[in-house]
N, C-alpha and C positions, 0 to 999 in steps of 0.2 A: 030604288033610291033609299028607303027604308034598312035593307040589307047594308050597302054601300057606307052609310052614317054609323052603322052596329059595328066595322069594321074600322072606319077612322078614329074610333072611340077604343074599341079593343086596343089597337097599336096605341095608341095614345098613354095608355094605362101601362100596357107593356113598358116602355120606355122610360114611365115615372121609378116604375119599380126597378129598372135597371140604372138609375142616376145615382153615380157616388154620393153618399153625406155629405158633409160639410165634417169635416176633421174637427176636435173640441180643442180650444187654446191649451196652451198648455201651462200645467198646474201651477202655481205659485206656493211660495215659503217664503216665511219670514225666517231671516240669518242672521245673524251677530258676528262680525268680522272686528275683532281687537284689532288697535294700535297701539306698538308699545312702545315706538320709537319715539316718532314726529308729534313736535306739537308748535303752538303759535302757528306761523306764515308757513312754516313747515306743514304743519296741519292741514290747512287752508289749501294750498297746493294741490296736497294728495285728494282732499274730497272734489273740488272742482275735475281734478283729471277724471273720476267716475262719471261723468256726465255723458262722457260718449257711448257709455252701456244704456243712458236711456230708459234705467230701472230706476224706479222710485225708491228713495233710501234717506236714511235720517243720521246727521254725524253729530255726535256730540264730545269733543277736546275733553271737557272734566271728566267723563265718562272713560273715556279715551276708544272709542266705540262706534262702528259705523255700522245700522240698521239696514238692512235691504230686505225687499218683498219685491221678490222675481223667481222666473224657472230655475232650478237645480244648475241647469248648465251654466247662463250666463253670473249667477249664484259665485260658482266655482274661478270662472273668468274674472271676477271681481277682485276676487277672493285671492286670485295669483298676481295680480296688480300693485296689490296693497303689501304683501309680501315680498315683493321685489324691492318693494322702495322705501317700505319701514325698516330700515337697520342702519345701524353705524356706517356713515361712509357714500351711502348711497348720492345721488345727485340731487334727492328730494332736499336731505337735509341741509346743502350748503342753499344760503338765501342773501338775502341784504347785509352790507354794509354797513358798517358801525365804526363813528369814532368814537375813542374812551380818550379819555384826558388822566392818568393818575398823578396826583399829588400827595409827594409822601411830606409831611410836616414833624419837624425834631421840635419834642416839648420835656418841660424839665418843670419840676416843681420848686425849685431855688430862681431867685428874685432876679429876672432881668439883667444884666451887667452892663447893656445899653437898650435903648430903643430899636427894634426890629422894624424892619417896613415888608409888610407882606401885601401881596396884591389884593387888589381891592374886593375882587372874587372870593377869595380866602376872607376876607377882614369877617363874613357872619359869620363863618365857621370857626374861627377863632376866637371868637365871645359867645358861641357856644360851648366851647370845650373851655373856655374858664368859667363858664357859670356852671358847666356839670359835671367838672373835675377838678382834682386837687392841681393841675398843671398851669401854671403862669406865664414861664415863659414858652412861648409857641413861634417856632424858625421855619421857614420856607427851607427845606430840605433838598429837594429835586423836583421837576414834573417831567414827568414822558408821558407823550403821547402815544397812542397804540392804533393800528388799525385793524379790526375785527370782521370776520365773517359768520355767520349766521349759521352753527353745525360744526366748524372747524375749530380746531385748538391754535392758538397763538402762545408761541414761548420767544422769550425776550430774557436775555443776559443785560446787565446796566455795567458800569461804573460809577458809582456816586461818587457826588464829588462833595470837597471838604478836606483839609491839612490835618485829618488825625492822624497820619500814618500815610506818608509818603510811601512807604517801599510796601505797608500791606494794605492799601486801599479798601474801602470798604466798597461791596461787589453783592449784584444783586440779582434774583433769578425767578422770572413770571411766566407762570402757566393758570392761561385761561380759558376757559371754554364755553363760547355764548349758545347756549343751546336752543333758545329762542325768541324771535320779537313780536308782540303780541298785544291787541290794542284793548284797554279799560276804557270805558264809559270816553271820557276826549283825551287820554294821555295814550302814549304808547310804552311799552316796560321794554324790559328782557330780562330773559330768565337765563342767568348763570347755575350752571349745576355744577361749575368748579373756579375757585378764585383762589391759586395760590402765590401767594408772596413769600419768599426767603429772602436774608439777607445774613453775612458773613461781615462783621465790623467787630475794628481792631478796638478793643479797650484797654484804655492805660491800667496795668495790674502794680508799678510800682518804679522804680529811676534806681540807678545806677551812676556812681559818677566815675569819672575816665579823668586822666591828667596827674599830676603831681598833687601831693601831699591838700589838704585840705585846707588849708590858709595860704593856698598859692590861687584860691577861686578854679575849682577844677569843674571843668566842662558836666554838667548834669543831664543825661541820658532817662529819658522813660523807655518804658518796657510795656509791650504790647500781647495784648490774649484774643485770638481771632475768636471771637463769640458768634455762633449761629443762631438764629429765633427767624419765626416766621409769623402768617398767619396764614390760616385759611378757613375760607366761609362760601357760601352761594346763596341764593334766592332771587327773587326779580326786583330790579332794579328801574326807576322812572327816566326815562328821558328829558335833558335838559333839567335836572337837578342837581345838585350835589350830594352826594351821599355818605358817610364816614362808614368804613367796610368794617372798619375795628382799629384795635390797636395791638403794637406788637411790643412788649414786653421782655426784662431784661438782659437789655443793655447795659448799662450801669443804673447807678440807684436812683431812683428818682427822677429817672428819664425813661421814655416812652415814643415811640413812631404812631403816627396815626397814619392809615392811607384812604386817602377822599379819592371819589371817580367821579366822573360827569361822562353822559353818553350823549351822543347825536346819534339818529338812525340815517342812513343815505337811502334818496327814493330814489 
């Protein structure tokens, strides 16, 4: 019996030493994965899609920077993810819906000739720009509306309208690019990385008169100079404000374009 128990204990011992380990997890690294594209909702997007890796990681938009503490491998997988989708173009980038409303307003620093009636909307912004400009008289010019996507460029041709110049209309040409929408503290913005406005308006340079001799009242012709000016500018913009983007300068003298936007985001 004695024997018998020397032997169950033998094998027993045998078998321990024959048992695989237990394999060691495998190592972890801390990684720094750039983003140079996406930012805002764009942003947002990209970091939630990493969740299906299941590695712990840290993102930070100002930074433009996303942290991971995982294996090399899944490291790597992460790491080809965020590269697919960070660049121009990609599907990350297009996001929400955006209306812009732009209003261009004609101001003139010469006095009124009558009473203007602008929309009620316009009426702060219109005693704003007399209190912090030499400009008085302030005209409802045009408004177009625009509809915007989140990543994409939007370009728009106008014809403005107004009798300076029946046969060379003054003509107008918008490239915008809302590059992101992004929420502050309770507001939400967007960030334009490009706002340009051009415009091509006929300016009377001088008259001409046509008909018979000069005391027969002969017909008086002006003469027009297509003058180009623009502006352009970007940074982030508030939702459901009005904003003045600048103003676009000579036209003729002592007159001036301003162009105000107001954005709604669409959920």
């Amino acid at each position: 019996m004695r024997r018998l128990l020397i032997l169950f204990v033998a094998a027993g011992m045998a078998f321990a030493q024959d048992a695989p380990k237990p394999s060691a997890p495998p190592q972890r690294e801390a990684e720094i994965i750039p983003v140079k594209t996406l930012s805002g909702d764009s942003f947002d997007r990209l970091v939630k899609l990493l969740d299906v890796f299941g590695a712990p990681y840290k993102a930070d938009e100002q930074l433009r920077t996303i942290l991971v503490y995982a294996p090399k491998d899944v490291v790597a997988q992460m790491r080809r993810v965020v590269e697919q989708l960070d660049r121009p173009g990609s599907e990350a980038t297009f996001g929400r819906n955006i209306e812009m409303t732009l209003t261009l307003l004609r101001c003139s620093t010469k006095a009124p000739a009558a009473t203007s009636v602008l929309p009620a909307d316009m009426e702060p912004v219109a005693k704003q720009l007399r209190a912090a400009t030499q400009y008085k008289d302030i005209q409802l010019w045009d408004v177009v509306p625009l509809r915007l996507q989140e990543g994409r460029d939007t370009q728009e041709s106008l014809r403005l309208p107004g009798g300076i110049a029946q046969l060379s209309p003054a003509t107008g040409q918008i490239r915008i690019h809302p590059e992101a929408v992004y929420r502050k503290d309770q507001a939400r913005f967007v960030r334009f990385s490009r706002v340009d406005l051009g415009f091509r308006i006929p300016v009377p340079t001088g008259a001409f008169h046509t008909g018979g001799p000069a005391d027969t009242a002969p017909l008086v012709q002006t003469q027009y100079t297509m003058v180009d000016v623009g502006l352009q500018t970007s940074g982030d913009f508030q939702e459901g404000q009005k904003t003045v983007l600048g103003k676009v300068s000579g036209v003729e003298e002592g007159d001036a374009i301003f162009a105000v936007i107001a954005l709604k985001v669409l959920d």
